[in-house]
C-alpha positions in Angstrom: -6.6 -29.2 -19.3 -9.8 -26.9 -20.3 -10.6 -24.1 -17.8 -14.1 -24.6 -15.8 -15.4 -21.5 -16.0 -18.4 -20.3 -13.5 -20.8 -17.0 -14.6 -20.8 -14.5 -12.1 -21.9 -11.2 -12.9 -22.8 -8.9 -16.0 -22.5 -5.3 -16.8 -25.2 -3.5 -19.2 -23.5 -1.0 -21.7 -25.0 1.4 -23.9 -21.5 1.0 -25.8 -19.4 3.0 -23.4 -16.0 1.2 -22.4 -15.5 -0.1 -18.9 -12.5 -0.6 -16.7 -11.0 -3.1 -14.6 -9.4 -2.0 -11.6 -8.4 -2.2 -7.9 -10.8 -1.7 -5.2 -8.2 0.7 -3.9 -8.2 2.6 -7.0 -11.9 3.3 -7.2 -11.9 7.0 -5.8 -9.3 8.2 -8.3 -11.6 7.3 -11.6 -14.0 10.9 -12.2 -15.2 9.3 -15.0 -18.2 11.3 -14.6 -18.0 14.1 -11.8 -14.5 15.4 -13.8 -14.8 14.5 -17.3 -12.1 11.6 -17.0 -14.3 9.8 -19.1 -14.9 12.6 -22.2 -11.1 13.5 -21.7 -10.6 9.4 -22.1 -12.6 9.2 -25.6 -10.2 10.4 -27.9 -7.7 8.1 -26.9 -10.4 5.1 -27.8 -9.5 2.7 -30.0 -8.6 -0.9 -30.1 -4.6 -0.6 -29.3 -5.8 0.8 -25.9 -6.0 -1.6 -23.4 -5.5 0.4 -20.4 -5.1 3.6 -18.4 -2.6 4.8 -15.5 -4.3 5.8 -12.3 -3.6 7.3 -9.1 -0.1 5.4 -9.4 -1.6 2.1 -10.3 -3.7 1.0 -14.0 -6.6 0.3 -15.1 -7.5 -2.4 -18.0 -10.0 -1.0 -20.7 -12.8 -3.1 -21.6 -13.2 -1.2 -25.2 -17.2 -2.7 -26.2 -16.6 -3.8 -29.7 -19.3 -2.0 -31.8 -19.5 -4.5 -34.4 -20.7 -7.6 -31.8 -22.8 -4.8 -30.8 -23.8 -0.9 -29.2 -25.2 -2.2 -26.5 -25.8 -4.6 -24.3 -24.9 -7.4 -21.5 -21.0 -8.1 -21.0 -20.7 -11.5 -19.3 -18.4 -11.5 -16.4 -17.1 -15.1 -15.4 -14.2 -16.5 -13.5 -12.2 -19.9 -14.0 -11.3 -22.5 -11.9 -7.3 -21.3 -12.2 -8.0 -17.7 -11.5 -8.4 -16.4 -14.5 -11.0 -13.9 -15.2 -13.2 -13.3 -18.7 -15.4 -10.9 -20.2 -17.5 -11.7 -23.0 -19.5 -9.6 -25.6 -21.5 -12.1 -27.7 -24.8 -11.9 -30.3 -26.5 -14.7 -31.1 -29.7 -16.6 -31.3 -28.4 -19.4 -29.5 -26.7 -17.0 -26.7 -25.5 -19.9 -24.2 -23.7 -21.4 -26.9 -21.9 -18.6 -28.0 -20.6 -18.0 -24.6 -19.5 -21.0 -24.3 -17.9 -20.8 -27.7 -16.0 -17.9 -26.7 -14.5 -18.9 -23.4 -13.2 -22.4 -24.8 -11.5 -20.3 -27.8 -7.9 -20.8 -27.9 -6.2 -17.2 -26.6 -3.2 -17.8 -29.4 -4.8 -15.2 -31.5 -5.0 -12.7 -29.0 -4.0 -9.1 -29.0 -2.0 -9.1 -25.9 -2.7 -6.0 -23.6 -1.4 -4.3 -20.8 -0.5 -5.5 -16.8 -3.7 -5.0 -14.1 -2.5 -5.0 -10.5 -4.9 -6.2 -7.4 -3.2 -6.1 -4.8 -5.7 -5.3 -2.4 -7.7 -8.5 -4.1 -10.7 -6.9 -5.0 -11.4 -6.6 -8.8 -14.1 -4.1 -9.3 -15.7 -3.6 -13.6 -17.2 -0.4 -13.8 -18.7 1.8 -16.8 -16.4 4.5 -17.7 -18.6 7.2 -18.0 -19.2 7.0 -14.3 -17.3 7.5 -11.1 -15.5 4.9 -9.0 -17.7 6.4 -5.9 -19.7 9.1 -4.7 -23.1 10.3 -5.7 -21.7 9.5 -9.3 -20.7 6.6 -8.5 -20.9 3.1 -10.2 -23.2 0.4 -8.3 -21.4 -2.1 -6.9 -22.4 -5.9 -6.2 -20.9 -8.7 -5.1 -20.7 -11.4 -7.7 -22.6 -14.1 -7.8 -21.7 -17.3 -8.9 -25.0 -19.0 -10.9 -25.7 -20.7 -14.4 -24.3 -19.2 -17.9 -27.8 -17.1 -19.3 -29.4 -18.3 -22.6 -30.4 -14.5 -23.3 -28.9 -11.4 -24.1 -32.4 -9.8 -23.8 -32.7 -6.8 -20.8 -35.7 -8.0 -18.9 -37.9 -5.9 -17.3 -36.3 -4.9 -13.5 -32.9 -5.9 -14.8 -30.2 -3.8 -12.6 -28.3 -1.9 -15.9 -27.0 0.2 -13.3 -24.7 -2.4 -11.5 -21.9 -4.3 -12.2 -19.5 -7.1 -10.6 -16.9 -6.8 -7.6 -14.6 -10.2 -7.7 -12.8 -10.9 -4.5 -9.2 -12.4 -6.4 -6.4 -13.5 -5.0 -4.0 -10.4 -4.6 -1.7 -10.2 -7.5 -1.3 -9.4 -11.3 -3.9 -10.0 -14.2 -2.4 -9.6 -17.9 -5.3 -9.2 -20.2 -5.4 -9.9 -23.6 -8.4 -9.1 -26.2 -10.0 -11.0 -28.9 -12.0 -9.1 -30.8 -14.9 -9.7 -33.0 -14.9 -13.3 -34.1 -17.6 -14.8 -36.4 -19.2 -18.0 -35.8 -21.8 -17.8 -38.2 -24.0 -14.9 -40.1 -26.1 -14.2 -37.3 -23.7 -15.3 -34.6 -20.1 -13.1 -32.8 -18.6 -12.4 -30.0 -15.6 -10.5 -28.5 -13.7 -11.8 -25.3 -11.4 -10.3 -22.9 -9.8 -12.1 -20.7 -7.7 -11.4 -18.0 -4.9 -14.2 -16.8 -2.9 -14.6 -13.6 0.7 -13.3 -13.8 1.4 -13.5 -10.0 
């Protein structure tokens, strides 16, 4: 049976990578105040799925740059736990989200192992820290209809991104990268499936 999947957050990127991760493992990403982040980018590339830290791992979220440099990735969660983050282009926009969370996962790079156990999944841009003055901005998600536009409108929070309260256990993520549904239409997907 199809997952029933339900849009609840989004992250602006200027192109820089983001990172799936325990709550608990928040303080231990400098990303910014350390240069974790500038010591991460010559490891970039799309074999790199995540990172040890502080003990535990975080997933890499690795923007494709040929969906696009910037922009919104789509955060939504499915009815069996599963999580997915999606990097689309389009003139149709709804429908290419859409697209990409009903695509079968069969041809899917498969990635590393993201713990949770405290059960709280926080996406945050790389660049920055996991807290402090540096410090990504944090919201709760928030459930709400799938957008029809990939525009930034004016007031839009491109500072913020997601905080999923999961059930405590494993994620494996797996990547799709750029896929082509037409000339003027692509997407990328990530998506990030319940082990335990």
């Amino acid at each position: 049976m199809p997952r029933s999947w339900t849009h609840v957050g989004r992250c602006w990127t200027n192109g820089e990578p983001f990172l799936a991760l325990d709550g608990e493992l928040l303080p231990a990403w400098r990303g910014m105040s350390e240069q974790a982040y500038e010591a991460l980018v010559p490891q970039l590339g799309y074999q790199l799925t995540g990172i040890p830290l502080d003990g535990g791992s975080a997933a890499l979220v690795l923007t494709d740059p040929e969906v696009g440099d910037e922009g919104w990735l789509e955060v939504f969660r499915a009815d069996d736990g599963s999580v997915a983050v999606v990097q689309a282009v389009a003139e149709d926009y709804r429908t290419a989200l859409d697209t990409a969370l009903a695509f079968p996962a069969t041809g899917d790079q498969v990635g590393d192992v993201v713990a949770v156990p405290s059960g709280r999944l926080a996406f945050i841009s790389a660049a920055l820290d996991g807290t402090g003055e540096d410090g990504a901005f944090l919201l709760p998600e928030s459930p709400g209809p799938t957008p029809h536009s990939a525009a930034l409108e004016r007031g839009a929070a491109t500072d913020a991104s997601p905080l999923l309260v999961v059930a405590p256990g494993t994620f494996r993520l797996s990547v799709l990268w750029r896929t082509e549904l037409h000339e003027e239409a692509a997407f990328a997907r990530w998506l990030f499936t319940r082990e335990a």
